[in-house]
N, C-alpha and C positions, 0 to 999 in steps of 0.2 A: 614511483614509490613515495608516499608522503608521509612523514614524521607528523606525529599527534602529541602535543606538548601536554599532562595529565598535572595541574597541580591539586595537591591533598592538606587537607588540615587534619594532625592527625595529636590524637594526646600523646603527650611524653614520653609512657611508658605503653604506647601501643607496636608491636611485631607483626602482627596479623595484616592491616590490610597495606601495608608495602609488601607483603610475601603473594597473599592469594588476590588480589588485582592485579599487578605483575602477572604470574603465576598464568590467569584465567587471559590475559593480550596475547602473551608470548603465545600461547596455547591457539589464540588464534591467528596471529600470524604465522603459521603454520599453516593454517586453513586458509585464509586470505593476505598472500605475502604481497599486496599492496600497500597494508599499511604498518604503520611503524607506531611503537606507545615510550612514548618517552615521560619518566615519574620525575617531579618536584613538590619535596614536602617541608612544612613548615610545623613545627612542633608548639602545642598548649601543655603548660604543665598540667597531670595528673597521675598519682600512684596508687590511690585509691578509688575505688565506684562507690563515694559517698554522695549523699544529696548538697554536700557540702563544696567537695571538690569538684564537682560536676558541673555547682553553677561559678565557680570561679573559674573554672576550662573556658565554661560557654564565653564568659568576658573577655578572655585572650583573643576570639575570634579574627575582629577588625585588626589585630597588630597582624595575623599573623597573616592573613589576604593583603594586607599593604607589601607585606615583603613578598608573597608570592607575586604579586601584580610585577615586581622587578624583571620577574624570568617569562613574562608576557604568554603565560598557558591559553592555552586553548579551551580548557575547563574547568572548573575548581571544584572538589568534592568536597565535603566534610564530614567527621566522625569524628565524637563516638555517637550511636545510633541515640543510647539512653540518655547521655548531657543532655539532647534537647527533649526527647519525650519525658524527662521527669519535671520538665518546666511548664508541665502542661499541655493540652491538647490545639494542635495548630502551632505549635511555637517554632516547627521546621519552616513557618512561612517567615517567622519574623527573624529567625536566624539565616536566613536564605538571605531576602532580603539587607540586613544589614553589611553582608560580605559582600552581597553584588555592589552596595554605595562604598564596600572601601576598595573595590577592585575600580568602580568609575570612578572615584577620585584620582587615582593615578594612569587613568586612562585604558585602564583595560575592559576591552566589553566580553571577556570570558564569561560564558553562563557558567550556573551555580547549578549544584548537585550536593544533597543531603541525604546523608544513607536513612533518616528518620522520613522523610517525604518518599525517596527513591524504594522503601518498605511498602507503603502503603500503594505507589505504582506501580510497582510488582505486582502484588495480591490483588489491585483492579486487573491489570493487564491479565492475569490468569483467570479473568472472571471468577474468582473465587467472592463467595460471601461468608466463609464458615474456614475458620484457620485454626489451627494448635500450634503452638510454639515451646521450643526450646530455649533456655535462656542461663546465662552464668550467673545470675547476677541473686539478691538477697531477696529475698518474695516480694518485701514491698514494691522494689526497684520495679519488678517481674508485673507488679501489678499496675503501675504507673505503665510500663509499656504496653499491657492487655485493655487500659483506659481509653489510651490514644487508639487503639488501634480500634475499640467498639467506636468511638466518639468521630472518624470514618468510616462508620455506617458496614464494618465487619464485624461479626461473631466470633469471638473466641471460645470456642468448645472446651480446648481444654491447655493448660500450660503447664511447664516440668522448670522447675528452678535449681540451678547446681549449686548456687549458693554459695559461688567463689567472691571473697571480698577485693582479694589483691589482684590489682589489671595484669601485674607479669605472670601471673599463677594461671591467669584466665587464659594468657597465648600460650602456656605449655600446654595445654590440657589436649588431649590424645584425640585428633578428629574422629578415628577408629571406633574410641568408644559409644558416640553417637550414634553407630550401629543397633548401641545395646539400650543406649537410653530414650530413645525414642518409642520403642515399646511400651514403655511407664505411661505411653498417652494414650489417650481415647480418641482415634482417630475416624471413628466410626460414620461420624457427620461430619468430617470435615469434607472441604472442596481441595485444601493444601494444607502442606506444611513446613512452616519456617524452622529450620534443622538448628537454625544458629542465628538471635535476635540480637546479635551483637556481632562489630565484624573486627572484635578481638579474638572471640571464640573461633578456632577454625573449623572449620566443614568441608572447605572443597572437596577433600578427597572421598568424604562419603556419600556427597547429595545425589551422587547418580543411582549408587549401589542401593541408600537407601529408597530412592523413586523409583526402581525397579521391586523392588519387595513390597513396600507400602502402594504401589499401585493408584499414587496420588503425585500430580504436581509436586514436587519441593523446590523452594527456593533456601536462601538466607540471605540477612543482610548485606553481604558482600557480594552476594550474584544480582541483588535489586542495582545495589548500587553500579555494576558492571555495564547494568542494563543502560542505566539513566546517561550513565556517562557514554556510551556508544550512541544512543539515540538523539543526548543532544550535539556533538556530532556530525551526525547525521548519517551515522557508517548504519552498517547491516547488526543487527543483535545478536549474532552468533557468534557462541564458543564452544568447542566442544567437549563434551563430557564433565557440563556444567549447571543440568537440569531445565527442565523445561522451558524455565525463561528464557532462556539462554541460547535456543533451539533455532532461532531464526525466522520462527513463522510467527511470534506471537507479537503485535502491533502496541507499540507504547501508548496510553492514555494519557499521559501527560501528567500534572499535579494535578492529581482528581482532589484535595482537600479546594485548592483555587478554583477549580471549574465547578466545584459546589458551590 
């Protein structure tokens, strides 16, 4: 049995992805009781998803990979999805990057995982070219992340905004009802659907429910990010009753923004 060290960069006032990453291992060590997922996270302030507070989070970065580099992980993820995609298109390479030079400054050669890149490798690895998404965030936000996401060479058919401003508002919010709100989209041309473009917003509990109704792939940013952090890794990509991606057959592409 082998323990898997997970370190996370995560905002301040984030609940969601220490709940459903957790949540989605445990789930499969269940299914694969060979390995073990053990969580270490390092907190950036943020209370608000302003464009404001967003790029002063992203600047916490390097402190907070220094202190994680202490607990010698084995991976290091980061979130929030939007910090970096409202910094522009591509900026998941430059915030990747920067964390990798402060995790080898202190010796650690942990790969890096971005739930803003680990989105966009998701949606290749599902071969999809045509996506809808759900999102909490305030339209603009909602639109910065439909930019980046055209600007790798997907389609966005169509997007639904909840238009929660406060991040602790955003982890309350009922995965449940993403049953209902996902209707509100036009799914007609899509290849997928990301239930939840954010991995403060939770969804696990409905991405299967709804992939079995909608009769489409669903991801969210928390199951990309699941994805990326298993495959680099090098474990099997399977969780169960966590959507397509998640399924075990579906082979990682890697950073397709880099391999463009």
């Amino acid at each position: 049995m082998t323990d898997h060290h997970i370190g996370m960069i995560v905002p301040s006032s984030n609940l969601t992805m220490e709940t459903e990453l957790p949540r989605m291992l445990a789930a499969r060590e269940q299914a694969i009781p060979d390995d073990r997922f053990v969580f270490h996270a390092a907190r950036a302030r943020m209370q608000h998803v302003t464009p404001e507070q967003l790029k002063a989070m992203n600047a916490q970065a390097t402190r907070a990979a220094t202190e994680l580099a202490d607990a010698r992980p084995d991976v290091v993820a980061t979130a929030c999805l939007v910090a970096i995609m409202a910094q522009g298109p591509g900026f998941h390479c430059t915030a990747e990057d920067d964390i990798t030079g402060a995790l080898r400054a202190e010796g650690s050669p942990a790969p890096v995982v971005s739930s803003a890149g680990a989105l966009l490798s998701g949606i290749a690895a599902l071969g999809a070219k045509r996506v809808a998404i759900v999102t909490p965030y305030m339209k603009p936000l909602t639109q910065a992340v439909v930019d980046y996401i055209v600007d790798a060479g997907v389609e966005v058919v169509d997007s639904l905004s909840l238009e929660v401003p406060d991040n602790l508002a955003v982890a309350r919010l009922d995965p449940a009802d993403l049953r209902e709100h996902y209707k509100k989209l036009d799914v007609s041309n899509a290849d997928a659907l990301v239930l939840s473009a954010c991995v403060q917003m939770p969804s696990l509990p409905s991405i299967e429910a709804v992939q079995d109704e909608v009769g489409l792939p669903v991801l969210s940013a928390a199951t990309a990010t699941t994805f990326r952090i298993l495959s680099s890794l090098g474990l099997e990509t399977r969780v169960p009753d966590a959507g397509a991606l998640l399924s075990g057959s579906v082979a990682d592409p890697g950073d397709v923004t880099r391999a463009a």
